[in-house]
C-alpha angles and dihedrals in degrees: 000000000000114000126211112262109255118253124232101227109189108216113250093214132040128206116342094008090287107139124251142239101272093040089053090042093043075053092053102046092044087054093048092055090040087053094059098045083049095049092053101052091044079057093056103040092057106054088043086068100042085049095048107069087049091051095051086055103041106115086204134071099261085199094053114009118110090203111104093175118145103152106104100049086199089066109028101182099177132155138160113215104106087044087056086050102054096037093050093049103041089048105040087044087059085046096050088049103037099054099057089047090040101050090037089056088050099054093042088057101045102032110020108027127078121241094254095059105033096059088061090046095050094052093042096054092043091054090067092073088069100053098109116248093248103059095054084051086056088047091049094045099042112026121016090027087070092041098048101043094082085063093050087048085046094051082041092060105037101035104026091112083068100072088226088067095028112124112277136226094259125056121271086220116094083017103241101150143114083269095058095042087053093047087052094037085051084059084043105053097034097082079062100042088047105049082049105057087023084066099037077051108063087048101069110133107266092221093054082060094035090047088050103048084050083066095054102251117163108231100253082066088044089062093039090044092044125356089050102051101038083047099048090098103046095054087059094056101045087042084052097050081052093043083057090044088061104041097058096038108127120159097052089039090051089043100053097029120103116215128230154223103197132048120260138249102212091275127164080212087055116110118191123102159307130220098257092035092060097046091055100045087053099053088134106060095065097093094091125061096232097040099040082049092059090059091041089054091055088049097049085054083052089052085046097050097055088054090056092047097049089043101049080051094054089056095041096049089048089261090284139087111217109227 
């Protein structure tokens, strides 16, 4: 008669009913994952009251509304609509350039470059994830915003019948669009998007590429039959840390974008802008509850907007990283 395999019960208690090690460690851990959770409901739920009393006052739609004006507490007219624009499509246009370099430099380093030469590589690109915010926003305003502004003359002229490329609500000339601050957040968020997929690479199982190359596959099918496919979730999840670099990016985005006077029509060749951005830039206005509240409502969508984004990457990479 078969008999049912013996299981191996760890004691939850040691000598003299005092717990043991894996039952104080299984506590710890348990507390440590309880505290961020905590911690991030205490967050929102913060900002939520502090929001609250701003938005029953506000005299605009804060869904629709382009006015962003507290400075009269007594007619608190906000809305972030143009603050949703800018942020979306800075952010999502970094994240539209940064992934193909990204994934291409990965691959480059862990399946096409010598050792010698992709050890330098690899340092130099992460290294790039220590250069201040600041400093890229200098490098956007001053230097790549004049450069780049004759192609976006160039995508004005020959696409503006397209409204990503329509003309804007801010002049082409200097550079200082949504256009210019993605192209500077998609610098900013490779080095990310690289180490991520650089690193789900390299794991890729020896005998699918083995197996693979048995079949007489050349190596650019090797990387589309295996690398590419172990890899896919990883490379969400390292595209979704930089999409959240870039949605909450504020000094290089303050810095290069240009400010204006008219709403905008979901233009790359609009100025205005971000969440972040705007709070920051409005630093001197918190010293009173209502208008401090409208800025703290716009923070809490942004809040929002980051747990959208990672959930909607959970779902799209299977709700695992392989790795």
């Amino acid at each position: 008669m078969p008999t049912e395999p013996k299981i191996d019960k760890t004691p939850e208690t040691g000598r003299g009913g005092q717990p043991n090690a894996e039952t104080i460690f299984r506590w710890l851990a348990t507390a440590a994952g309880a505290t961020i959770v905590a911690a991030i409901a205490l967050i929102a739920l913060f900002l939520l009251i502090r929001a609250v009393p701003s938005l029953m006052a506000n005299e605009a739609n804060f869904f629709t509304s382009t006015e962003f004006s507290t400075g009269d507490a007594d007619n608190l007219r906000f809305g972030i609509r143009d603050l949703f624009m800018v942020t979306v499509l800075s952010s999502v246009f970094a994240l539209i350039v940064a992934v193909p370099i990204g994934v291409g430099i990965a691959l480059f380093l862990t399946h096409y470059a010598p050792s010698r030469l992709s050890k330098p590589f690899t340092m130099l690109i992460d290294l790039l994830a220590a250069v201040p915010s600041i400093v890229f926003g200098l490098w956007g305003f001053l230097v790549l915003a004049p450069q780049i502004a004759p192609v976006q003359q160039f995508l004005n002229d020959k696409l503006g019948w397209f409204f990503l490329f329509a003309d804007g609500n801010v002049s082409i000339v200097g550079g200082g669009t949504i256009f210019t601050a993605g192209v500077v957040l998609a610098v900013m968020i490779l080095p990310i998007i690289t180490a991520v997929a650089r690193e789900v690479f390299a794991l890729t199982p020896r005998e699918h590429i083995e197996a693979a190359q048995a079949l007489g596959a050349t190596k650019w099918e090797v990387v589309r039959m295996t690398v590419l496919p172990y890899g896919r979730s990883g490379v969400i999840a390292g595209s979704m840390l930089g999409l959240g670099r870039a949605l909450g990016e504020t000094i290089a985005v303050l810095v290069v974008l240009r400010t204006a006077t008219v709403a905008g029509e979901w233009s790359l060749f609009d100025g205005g802008y971000t969440f972040a951005s705007k709070i920051a830039s409005a630093a001197s206005e918190f010293s009173s509850p209502l208008p401090t509240g409208a800025y703290i409502a716009a923070g809490f969508v942004l809040f929002a907007l980051t747990f959208v984004v990672n959930a909607l990457a959970r779902l799209a990479s299977g709700g695992k990283v392989n790795g």
